[in-house]
DRENKE-664243 format. One record per residue (C-alpha): x, y, z; residue in one letter. Coordinates in steps of 0.02 Angstrom, whole numbers, padded with zeros to 5 digits, always signed. Each point is the difference from the previous one (the first is absolute). Last residue first. Example, Ala and Ser with C-alpha at 12.3 -4.5 7.8 and 13.67 -1.06 7.14 Angstrom:
+00684-00053+00357s
-00069-00172+00033a
***
This chain:
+05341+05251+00639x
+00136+00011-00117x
+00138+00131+00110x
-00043-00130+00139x
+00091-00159-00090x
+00168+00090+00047x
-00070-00052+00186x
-00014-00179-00054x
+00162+00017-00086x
+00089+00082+00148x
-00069-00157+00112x
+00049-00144-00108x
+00195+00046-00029x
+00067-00092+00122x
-00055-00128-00104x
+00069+00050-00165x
+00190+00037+00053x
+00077-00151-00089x
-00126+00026-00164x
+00037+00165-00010x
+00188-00021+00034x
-00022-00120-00162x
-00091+00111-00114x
+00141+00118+00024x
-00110+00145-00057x
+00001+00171-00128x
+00039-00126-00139x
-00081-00147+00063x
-00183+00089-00007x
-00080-00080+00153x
-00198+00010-00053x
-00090-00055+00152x
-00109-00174+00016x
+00116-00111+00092x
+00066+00162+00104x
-00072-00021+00168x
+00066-00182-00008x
-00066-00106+00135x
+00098-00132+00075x
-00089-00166-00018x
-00078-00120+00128x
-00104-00140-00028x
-00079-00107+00141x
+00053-00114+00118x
+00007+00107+00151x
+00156-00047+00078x
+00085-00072-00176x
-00028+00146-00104x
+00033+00143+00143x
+00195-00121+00035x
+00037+00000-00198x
-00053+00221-00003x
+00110+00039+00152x
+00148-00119-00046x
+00134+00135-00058x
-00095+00169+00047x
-00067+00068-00167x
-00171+00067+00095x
+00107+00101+00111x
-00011+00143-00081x
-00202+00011-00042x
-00091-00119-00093x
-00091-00161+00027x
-00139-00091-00083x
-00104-00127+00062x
-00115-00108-00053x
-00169-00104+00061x
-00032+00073+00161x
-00138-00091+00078x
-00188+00035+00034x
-00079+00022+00150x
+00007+00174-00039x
-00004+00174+00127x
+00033-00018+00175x
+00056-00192+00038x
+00079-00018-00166x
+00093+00165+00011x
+00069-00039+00159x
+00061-00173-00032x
+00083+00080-00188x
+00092+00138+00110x
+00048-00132+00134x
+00077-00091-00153x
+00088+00136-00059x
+00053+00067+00183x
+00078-00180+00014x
+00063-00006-00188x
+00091+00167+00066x
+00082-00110+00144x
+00047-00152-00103x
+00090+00123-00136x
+00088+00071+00143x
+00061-00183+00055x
+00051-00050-00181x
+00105+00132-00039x
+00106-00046+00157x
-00008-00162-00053x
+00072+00047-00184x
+00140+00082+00064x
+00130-00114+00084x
-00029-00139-00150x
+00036+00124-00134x
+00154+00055+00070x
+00076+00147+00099x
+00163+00039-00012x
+00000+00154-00121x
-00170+00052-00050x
-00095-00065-00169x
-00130+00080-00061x
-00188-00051+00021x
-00098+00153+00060x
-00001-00060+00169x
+00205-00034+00010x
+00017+00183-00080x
-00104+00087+00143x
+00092-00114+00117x
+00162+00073-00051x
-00067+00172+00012x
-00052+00005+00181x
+00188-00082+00043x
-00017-00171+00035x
+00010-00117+00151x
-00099-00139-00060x
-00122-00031+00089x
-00045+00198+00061x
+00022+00059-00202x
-00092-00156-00063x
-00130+00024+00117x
-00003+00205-00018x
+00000-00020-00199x
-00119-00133+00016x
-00132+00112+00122x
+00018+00166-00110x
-00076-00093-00137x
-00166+00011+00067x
-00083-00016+00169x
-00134+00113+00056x
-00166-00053-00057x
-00128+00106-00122x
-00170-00096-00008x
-00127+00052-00157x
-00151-00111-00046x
-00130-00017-00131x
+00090+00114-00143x
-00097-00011-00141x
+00019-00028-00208x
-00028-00202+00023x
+00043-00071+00170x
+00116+00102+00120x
+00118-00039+00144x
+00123+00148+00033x
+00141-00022+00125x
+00115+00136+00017x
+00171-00041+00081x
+00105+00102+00091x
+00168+00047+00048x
+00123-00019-00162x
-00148-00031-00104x
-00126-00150-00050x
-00135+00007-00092x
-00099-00145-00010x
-00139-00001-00091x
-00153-00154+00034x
-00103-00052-00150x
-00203-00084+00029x
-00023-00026-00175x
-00193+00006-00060x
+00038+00143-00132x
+00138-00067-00077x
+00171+00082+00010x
+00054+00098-00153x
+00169+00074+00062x
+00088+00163-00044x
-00120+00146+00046x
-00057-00088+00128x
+00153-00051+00101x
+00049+00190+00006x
-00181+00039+00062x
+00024-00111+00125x
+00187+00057+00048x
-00063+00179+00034x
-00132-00078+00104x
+00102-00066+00128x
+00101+00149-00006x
-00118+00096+00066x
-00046+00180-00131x
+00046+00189+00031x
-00026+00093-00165x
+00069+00169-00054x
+00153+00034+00116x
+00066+00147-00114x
+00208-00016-00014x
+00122+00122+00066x
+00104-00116+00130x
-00071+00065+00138x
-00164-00005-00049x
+00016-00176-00043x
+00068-00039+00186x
-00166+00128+00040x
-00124-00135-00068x
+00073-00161+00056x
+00023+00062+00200x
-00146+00088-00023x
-00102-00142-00051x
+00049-00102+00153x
-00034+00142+00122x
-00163-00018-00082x
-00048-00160+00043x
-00063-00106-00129x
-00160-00065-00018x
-00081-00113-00158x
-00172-00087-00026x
-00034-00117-00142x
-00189+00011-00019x
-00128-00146-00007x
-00160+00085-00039x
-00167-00043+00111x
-00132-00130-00009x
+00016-00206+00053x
+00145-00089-00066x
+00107+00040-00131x
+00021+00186+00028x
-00051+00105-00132x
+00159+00082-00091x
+00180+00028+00043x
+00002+00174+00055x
+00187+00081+00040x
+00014+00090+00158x
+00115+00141+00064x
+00029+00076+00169x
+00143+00107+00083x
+00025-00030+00175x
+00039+00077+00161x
-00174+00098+00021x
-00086-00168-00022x
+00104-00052+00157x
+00064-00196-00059x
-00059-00150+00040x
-00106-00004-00183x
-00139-00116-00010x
-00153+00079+00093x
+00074+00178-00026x
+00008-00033-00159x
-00175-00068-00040x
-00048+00193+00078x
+00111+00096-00135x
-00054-00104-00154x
-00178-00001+00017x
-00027+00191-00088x
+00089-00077-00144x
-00079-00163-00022x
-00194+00104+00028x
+00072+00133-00147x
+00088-00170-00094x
-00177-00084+00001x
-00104-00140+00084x
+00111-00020+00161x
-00010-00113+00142x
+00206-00024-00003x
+00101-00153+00000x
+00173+00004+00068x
+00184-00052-00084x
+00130+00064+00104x
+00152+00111-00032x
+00091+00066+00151x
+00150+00109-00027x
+00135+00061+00147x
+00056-00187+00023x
+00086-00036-00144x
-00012+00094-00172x
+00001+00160-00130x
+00014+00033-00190x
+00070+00130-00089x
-00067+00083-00163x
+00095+00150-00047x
-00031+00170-00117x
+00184+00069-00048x
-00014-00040-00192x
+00179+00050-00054x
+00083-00174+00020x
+00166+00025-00055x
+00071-00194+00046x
+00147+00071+00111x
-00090+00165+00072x
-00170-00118+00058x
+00082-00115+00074x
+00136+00115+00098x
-00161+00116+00052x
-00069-00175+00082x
+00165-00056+00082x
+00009+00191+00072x
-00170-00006+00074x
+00018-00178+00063x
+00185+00065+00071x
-00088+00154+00094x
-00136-00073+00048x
+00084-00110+00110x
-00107-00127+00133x
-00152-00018-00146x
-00106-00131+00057x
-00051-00167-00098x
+00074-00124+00112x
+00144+00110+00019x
+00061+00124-00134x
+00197+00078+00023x
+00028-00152+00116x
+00136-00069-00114x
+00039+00125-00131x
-00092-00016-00159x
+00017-00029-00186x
-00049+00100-00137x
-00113-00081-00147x
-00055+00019-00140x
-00120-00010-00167x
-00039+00096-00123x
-00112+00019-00172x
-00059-00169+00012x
-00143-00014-00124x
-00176-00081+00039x
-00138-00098-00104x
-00176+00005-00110x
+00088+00138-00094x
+00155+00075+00089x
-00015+00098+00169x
+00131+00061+00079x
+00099-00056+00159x
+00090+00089+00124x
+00108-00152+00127x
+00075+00072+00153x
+00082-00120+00156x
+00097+00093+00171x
+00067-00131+00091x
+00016-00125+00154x
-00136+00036+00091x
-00114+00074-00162x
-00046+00149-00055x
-00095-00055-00154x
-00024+00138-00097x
-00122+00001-00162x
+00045+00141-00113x
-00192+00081-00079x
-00075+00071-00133x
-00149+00114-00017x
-00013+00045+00142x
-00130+00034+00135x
+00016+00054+00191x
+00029-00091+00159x
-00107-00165-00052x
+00021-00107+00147x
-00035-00187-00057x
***
């Protein structure tokens, strides 16, 4: 999205709510090669909902990352979310890139509610609109205060912020590089974090709609925590699916149950929305990702609300895991938090 310089390769970072994630890949033939992959957790309230409260542990969990695994490339992709970037899908009366480009700064002020001088632009072409003349173009703002507080955490920690990208579409191009989805399917990704969710409907190879909504995995650890009467940790266990002492089953799946029924709320106002604005048509599949996307129930309750098919997306279905330098099984148990630093590891190829 923001290029800030070039490279050659690239470590997509995922600062996250909850944790600092890494992957590096390398290119291999036709495919992908881990090369590393980690992550450092964080102290409650260290990021929230996407801003960075203490740049001095992010910094440090970042440097910690990179000193355990070895990583000597220092150029970083990190992605951004919430309610400091817009993205919108406009159409623009333009015949070539020079008239596109020379557009861009007055359809912004049209869509954007943000100060122009605030905000750092991008925007991604999609072709001739469908109806009627004009391109359709993906447009993008972020603040800049927003960038900044990405940009000089990185700093801080010694690396070279290279490419600022949204989260949302982080996890698209993850999805894209590892699933062959027809052309005429309308998909819906879910990716759902510690404090927010990013909502991506697409069809084909593009990105129709973006929506980022504040509720994420935070919300059943603070239920369970609150209904329960457990320490911040204990409920962190009891969502994640280990046992606590004295507290059953039966006493912790309704609790699970009522978050799940307020994020299938957003979803489904999401979907409304989307319908109304943009495509009559329906969602036919979704696919989830993100830490909270292994929640006990959260997958069984999406299937039978919106009767459709839902799978947990894999970042790492089509990457080369070599077993020796790997515990293919903690890959496979941390893959979906994982879909954001592989999208942005999937920068170094574009």
């Amino acid at each position: 999205m923001f290029g800030l310089g070039k490279a050659k390769s690239l470590v997509g970072l995922d600062i996250g709510s909850s944790a600092v994630k890494m992957v590096e890949l390398r290119k291999k033939g036709d495919s992908y090669e881990l090369m590393n992959l980690g992550i450092e957790a964080l102290g409650q309230d260290t990021v929230v909902d996407g801003a960075i409260m203490d740049a001095l542990s992010v910094s440090s969990a970042i440097e910690k990352i990179f000193t355990d695994n070895r990583i000597k490339c220092k150029n970083v992709a990190t992605s951004v979310s919430g309610h400091s970037v817009i993205v919108k899908r406009i159409t623009v009366s333009a015949a070539t890139d020079e008239e596109l480009y020379n557009s861009i700064p007055y359809e912004a002020q049209q869509h954007i509610p943000f100060d122009m001088t605030d905000v750092n632009l991008s925007y991604q072409a999609l072709g001739a609109a469908p109806a009627g003349t004009g391109t359709d173009v993906m447009l993008v703002a972020v603040k800049r205060e927003k960038i900044l507080n990405h940009t000089n955490v990185l700093s801080q920690a010694g690396k070279i912020p290279t490419v600022v990208d949204y989260d949302g579409f982080a996890v698209f191009n993850a999805f894209e590089a590892n699933y062959d989805i027809p052309s005429d399917q309308m998909a819906a990704l879910l990716n759902i974090g510690a404090s927010i969710m990013n909502i991506v409907i697409s069809r084909g190879g593009n990105p129709l709609f973006t929506r980022d909504v504040s509720v994420g995995g935070n919300q059943y650890t603070d239920t369970l925590q609150k209904e329960l009467d457990l320490s911040f940790d204990d409920a962190e266990k009891l969502k994640q699916g280990f046992e606590v002492p004295n507290v059953t089953q039966e006493q912790k799946l309704p609790h699970l149950r009522s978050v799940t029924e307020i994020l299938m709320l957003e979803i489904q106002k999401t979907f409304d929305f989307f319908r109304q604005t943009t495509s009559t048509e329906n969602i036919q599949h979704i696919y989830i990702s993100g830490g909270t996307a292994k929640t006990e129930g959260l997958v069984d309750q999406l299937k039978a609300e919106f009767n459709i098919p839902v799978d947990v997306i894999n970042p790492f279905q089509r990457t080369l895991v070599d077993p020796k330098k790997f515990d293919v099984g903690y890959v496979d148990e941390v893959a979906p938090r994982m879909s954001v630093a592989v999208g942005l590891a999937l920068r170094s190829f574009d």
